[in-house]
C-alpha positions in Angstrom: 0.0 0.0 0.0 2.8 2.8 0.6 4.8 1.8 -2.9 2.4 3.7 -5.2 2.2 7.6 -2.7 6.0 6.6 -2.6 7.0 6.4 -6.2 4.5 9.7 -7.0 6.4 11.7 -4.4 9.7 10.8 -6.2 8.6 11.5 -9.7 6.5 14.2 -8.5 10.6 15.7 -6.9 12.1 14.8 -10.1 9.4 16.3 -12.9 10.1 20.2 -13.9 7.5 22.6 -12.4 5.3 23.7 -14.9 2.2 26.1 -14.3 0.3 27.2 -17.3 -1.3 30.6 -17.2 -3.7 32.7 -19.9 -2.4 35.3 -22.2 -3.9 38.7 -21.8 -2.9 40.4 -24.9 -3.6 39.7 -28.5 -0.8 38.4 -30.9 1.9 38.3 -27.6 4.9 37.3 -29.5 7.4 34.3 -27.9 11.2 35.4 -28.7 14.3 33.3 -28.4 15.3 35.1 -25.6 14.4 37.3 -22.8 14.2 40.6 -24.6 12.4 42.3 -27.4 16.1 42.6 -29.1 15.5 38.7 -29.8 13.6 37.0 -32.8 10.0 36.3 -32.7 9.6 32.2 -32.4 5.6 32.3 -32.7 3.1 34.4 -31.3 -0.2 33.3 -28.8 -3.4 34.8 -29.5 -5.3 36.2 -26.3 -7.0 33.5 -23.6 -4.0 31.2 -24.7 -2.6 28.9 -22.1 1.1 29.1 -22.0 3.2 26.4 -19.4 6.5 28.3 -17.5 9.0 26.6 -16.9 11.3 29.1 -15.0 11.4 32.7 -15.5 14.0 35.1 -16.3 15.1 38.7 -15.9 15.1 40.8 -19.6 14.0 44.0 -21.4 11.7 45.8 -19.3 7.9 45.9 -20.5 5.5 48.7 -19.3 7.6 48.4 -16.0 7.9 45.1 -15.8 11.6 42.8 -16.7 10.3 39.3 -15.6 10.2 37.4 -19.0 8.5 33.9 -19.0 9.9 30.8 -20.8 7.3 28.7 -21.8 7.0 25.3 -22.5 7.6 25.6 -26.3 11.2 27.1 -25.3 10.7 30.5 -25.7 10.3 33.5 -23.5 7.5 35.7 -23.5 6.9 39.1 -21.6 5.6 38.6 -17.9 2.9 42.1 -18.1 1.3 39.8 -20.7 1.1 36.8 -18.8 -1.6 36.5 -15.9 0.0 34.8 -13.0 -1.4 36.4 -10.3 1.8 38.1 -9.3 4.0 41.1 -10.2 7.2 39.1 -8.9 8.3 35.4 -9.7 6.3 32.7 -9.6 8.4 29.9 -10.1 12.5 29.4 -10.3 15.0 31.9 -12.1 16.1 30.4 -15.4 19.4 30.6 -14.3 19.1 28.0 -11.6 19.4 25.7 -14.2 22.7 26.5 -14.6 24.2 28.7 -17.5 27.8 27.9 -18.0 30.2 29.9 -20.7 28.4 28.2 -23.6 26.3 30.8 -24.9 23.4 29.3 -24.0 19.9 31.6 -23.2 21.1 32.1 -20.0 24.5 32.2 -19.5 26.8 35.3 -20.5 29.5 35.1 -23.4 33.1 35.4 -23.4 33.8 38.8 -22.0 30.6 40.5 -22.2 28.0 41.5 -19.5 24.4 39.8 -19.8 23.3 43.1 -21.9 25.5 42.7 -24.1 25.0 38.7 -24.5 21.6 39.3 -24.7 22.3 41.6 -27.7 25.2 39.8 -29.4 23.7 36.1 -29.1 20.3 38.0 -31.0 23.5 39.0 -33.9 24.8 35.6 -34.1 21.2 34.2 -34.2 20.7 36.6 -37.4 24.1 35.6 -38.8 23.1 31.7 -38.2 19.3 32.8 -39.7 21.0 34.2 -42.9 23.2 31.3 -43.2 26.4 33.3 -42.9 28.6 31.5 -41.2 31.3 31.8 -38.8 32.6 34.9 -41.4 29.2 36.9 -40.8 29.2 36.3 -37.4 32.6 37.5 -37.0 32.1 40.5 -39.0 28.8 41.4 -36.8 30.5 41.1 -33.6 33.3 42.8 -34.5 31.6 45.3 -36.1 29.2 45.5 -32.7 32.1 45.4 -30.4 33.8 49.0 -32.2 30.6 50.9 -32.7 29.4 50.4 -29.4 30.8 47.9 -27.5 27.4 45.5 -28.2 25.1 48.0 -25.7 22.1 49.8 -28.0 22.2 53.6 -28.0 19.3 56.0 -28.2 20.8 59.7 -29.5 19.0 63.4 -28.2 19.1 64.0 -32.2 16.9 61.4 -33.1 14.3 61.9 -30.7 12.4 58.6 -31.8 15.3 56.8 -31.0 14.7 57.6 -27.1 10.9 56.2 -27.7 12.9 52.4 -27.9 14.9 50.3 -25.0 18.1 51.2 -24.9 21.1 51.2 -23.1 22.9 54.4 -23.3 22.1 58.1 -25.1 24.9 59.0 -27.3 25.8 62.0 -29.2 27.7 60.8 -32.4 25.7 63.2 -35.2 22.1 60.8 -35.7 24.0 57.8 -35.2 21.8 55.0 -33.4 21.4 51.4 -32.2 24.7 48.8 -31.9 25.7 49.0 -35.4 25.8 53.0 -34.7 23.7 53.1 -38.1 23.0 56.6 -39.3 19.5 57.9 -39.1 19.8 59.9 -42.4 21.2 56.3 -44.3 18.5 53.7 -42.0 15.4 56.1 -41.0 13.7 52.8 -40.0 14.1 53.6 -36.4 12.8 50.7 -34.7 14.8 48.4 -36.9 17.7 50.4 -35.8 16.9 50.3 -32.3 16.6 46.2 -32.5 20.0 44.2 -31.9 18.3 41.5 -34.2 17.1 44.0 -37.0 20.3 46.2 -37.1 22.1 43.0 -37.3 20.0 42.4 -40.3 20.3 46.0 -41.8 24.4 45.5 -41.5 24.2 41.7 -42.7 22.2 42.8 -46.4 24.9 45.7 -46.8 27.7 43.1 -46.2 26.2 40.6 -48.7 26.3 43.4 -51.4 30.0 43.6 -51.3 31.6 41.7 -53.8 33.9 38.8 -52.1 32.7 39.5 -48.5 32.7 35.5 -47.8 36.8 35.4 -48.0 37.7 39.0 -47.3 39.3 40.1 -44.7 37.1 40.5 -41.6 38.8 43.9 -40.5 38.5 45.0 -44.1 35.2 44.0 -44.4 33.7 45.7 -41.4 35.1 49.2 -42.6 33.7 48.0 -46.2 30.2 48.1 -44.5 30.9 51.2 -41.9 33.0 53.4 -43.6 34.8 54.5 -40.0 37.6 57.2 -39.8 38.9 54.5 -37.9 39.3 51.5 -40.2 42.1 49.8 -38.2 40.2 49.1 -35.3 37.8 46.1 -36.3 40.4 44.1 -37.1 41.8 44.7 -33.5 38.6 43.6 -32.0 38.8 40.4 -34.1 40.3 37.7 -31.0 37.4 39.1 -28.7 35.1 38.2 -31.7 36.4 34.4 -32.1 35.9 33.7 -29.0 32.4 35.2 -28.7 31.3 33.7 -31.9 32.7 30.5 -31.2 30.5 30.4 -27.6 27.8 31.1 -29.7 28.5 28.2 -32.0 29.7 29.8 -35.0 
């Protein structure tokens, strides 16, 4: 008689935690990571049931940063999510454990979790694109120089300051990680997403002829134009190792 409550208490200490709770927006979108800088996975229409698994700290959403991973491995924003709470309701994503392999989680070689939020939603565009460990390394690179992978809103282009971002900057109407001018990219929002600016920088990078064996450094300035050319090139070990965390 006490072999069957026994064996449900130890599956029931074993099996993940898993709550589901209704949507309460329409057309919520899922991303592959805890931030709107991340790419759209699917999107729930409103009454949906969506299953956390853990929860996770990201981009903040009408003032609130808890971002839910649902049972389809994504992570959708908490303010759309009724769980009865404004705080956690089940374990950080983190308690998992994260490691140094660029998982969702877990920080990349060098970088804060901001910026690996940012640069793991670049290699995810470089991997979308099919560019390879080249792309990727051009991206990062690129990221690393313009603005050391944080987004930055600028006083000149007030709409900029309408979008998350990290830090305000002043360099003429230059914007975003890729520091893409207004004037040249007026698609602000696009700007302003690490995934999208990736994408802007990645359909410049495909117009230049030989870009797949050129010389990363040389490549990067090919795309930016800097005064600076030298300096991507410098930048290129931190981008190896990045890239190859985030397996490219």
């Amino acid at each position: 008689m006490l072999f069957t409550p026994l064996f449900a208490l130890t599956f029931a200490a074993i099996a993940p935690i898993v709550t589901a709770y209704p949507i309460t927006g329409d057309g919520v979108n899922c991303r592959s990571g805890p931030g709107t800088s991340y790419s759209v996975v699917k999107s729930y229409k409103k009454g949906a049931d969506v299953s956390i698994t853990c929860q996770a700290p990201g981009t903040d959403v009408k003032g609130d940063s808890i971002w839910d991973k649902t049972a389809d491995g994504c992570y959708v924003a908490d303010y759309y999510v009724k769980t009865g709470s404004s705080s956690y309701v089940t374990k950080n994503c983190d308690d998992s454990g994260s490691g140094s392999g660029g998982g969702s989680s877990g920080n990349l070689p060098g970088l804060t979790s901001t910026q690996s939020k940012h640069a793991k939603a670049i290699i995810g565009e470089a991997k979308k694109e099919g560019l390879g460990r080249q792309g990727c390394l051009a991206g990062i690179a690129t990221a690393l120089v313009e603005s050391s992978i944080y987004i930055y809103a600028n006083k000149k282009v007030p709409a900029s300051l309408n979008y998350p971002h990290d830090k305000v900057g002043s360099d003429y109407d230059s914007v975003g990680i890729f520091q893409q001018r207004a004037v040249y990219y007026p698609n602000i929002a696009a700007d302003m997403d690490a995934a999208r600016s990736a994408g802007q920088f990645y359909a410049k990078m495909k117009g230049i002829s030989g870009w797949k064996s050129m010389e990363v450094g040389k490549l990067c300035q090919k795309v930016q134009g800097s005064a600076y050319p030298s300096r991507y090139a410098e930048r290129l070990p931190e981008a190896k190792k990045i890239c190859a965390a985030g397996g490219l």
